[in-house]
N, C-alpha and C positions, 0 to 999 in steps of 0.2 A: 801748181794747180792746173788739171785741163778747163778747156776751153769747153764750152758746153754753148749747143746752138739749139735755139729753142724751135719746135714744130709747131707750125699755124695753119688755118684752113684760110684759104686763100678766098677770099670774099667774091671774086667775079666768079671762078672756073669751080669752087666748092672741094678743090685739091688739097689733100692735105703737102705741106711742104716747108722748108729751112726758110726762116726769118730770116730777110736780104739787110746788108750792112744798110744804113739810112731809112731803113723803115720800122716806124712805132709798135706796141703792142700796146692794148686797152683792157687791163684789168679790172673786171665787175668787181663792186664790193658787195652788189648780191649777192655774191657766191655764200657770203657768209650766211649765217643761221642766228637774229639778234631777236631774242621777245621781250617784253615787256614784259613785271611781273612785280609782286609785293613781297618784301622783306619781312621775314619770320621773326628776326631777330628785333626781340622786346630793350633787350638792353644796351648794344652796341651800334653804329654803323658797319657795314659791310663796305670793306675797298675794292680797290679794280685787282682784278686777277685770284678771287676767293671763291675757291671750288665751293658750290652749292647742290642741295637736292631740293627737292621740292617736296614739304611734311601732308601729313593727312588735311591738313588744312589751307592745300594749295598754295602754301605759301614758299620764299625760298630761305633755307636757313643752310650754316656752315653746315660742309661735309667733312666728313671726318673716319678714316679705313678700322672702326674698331670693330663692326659689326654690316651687316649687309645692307640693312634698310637702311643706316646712318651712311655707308660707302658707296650710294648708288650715286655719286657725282655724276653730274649729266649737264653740267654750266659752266661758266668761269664769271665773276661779276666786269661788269662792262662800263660803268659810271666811276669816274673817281672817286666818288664816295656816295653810298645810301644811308641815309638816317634810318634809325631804329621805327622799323614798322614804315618805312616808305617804299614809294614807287620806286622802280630804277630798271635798267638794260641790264640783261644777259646774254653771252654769246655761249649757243648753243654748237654752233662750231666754225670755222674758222681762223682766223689770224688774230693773234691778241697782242699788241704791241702796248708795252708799257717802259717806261724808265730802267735803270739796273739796280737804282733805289726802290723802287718799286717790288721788283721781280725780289730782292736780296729779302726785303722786308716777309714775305708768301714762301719763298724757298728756302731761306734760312744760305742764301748764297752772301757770296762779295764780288759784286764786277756784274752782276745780274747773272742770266741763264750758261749753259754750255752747248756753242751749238751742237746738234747733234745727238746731244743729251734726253733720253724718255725724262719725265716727268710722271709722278704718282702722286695721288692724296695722300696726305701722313697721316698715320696711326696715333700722332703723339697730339697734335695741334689742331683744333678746329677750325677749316678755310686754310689752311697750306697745304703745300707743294713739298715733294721731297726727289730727289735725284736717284734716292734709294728706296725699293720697295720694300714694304713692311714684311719680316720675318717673324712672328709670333706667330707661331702655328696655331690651327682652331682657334683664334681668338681675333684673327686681323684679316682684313679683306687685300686682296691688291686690285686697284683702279688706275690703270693707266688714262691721263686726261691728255696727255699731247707730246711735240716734241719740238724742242728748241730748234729755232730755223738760225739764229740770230744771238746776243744776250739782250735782245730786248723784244723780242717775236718768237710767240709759240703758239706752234701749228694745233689750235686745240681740236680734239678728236677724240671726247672722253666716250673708253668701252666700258661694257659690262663690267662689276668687281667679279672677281672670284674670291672662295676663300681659301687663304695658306691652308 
């Protein structure tokens, strides 16, 4: 594997420049994008890592690639679990770091994610993940939401769906 040196802006001189051996970096967790918001869903809880949109009634419920309005994933759920019809975190973009039980559970994997690997909403399952995009033409959206940094971290970055 190469060696990869990370660039910093040098805090005195405003330079950008190579990360010297014995000096820290300070990564914001600002960066991320987290709201707050109410669960659509009457009958289930919502876990961590459950693509959502948000319905006519501002609320957020499972996404799911069958159709557009249902494929507009634009979340990942952020609380280890939301009860049916409660409050809870979404990470609208971001680092989503969860277990490989977890991730296995949402993507239908074993061992959790693959780095390197896109991620899409499935066509098949409401609130999952799938490593392969939907092929049903005219009938399925494809939403890319992020891509494995990790098997336990994905870079979430959900686009627009198109339709097959």
């Amino acid at each position: 594997m190469p060696v990869v040196v990370p660039v910093v802006r040098d805090a005195t001189t405003g330079l950008v420049r190579n990360i010297q051996a014995g000096e820290t970096m300070t990564v914001f967790a600002a960066l991320a994008d987290v709201r707050q918001g109410t669960s659509g869903e009457a009958s289930a809880a919502m876990t961590a890592g459950m693509p959502v949109i948000i319905n006519s009634s501002s609320k957020h419920v499972r996404a799911i690639a069958t159709s557009v309005a249902a494929g507009k994933a634009l979340a990942l759920v952020l609380d280890p679990s939301i009860p049916a019809n409660g409050t809870g975190n979404f990470l609208f973009n971001g680092i989503l770091s969860l277990t490989t039980a977890q991730w296995d559970a949402i993507a239908g994997t074993t061992g959790g994610l693959t780095p390197g690997q896109d991620y899409f909403l499935s066509a098949t399952t409401a609130g999952n993940l799938t490593a392969t995009p939907p092929t049903t033409a005219g009938s399925t959206v494809i939403t890319k939401l992020g891509t494995a940094l990790s098997a336990t971290d994905l870079g979430v970055a959900p686009q627009a769906p198109f339709l097959n």
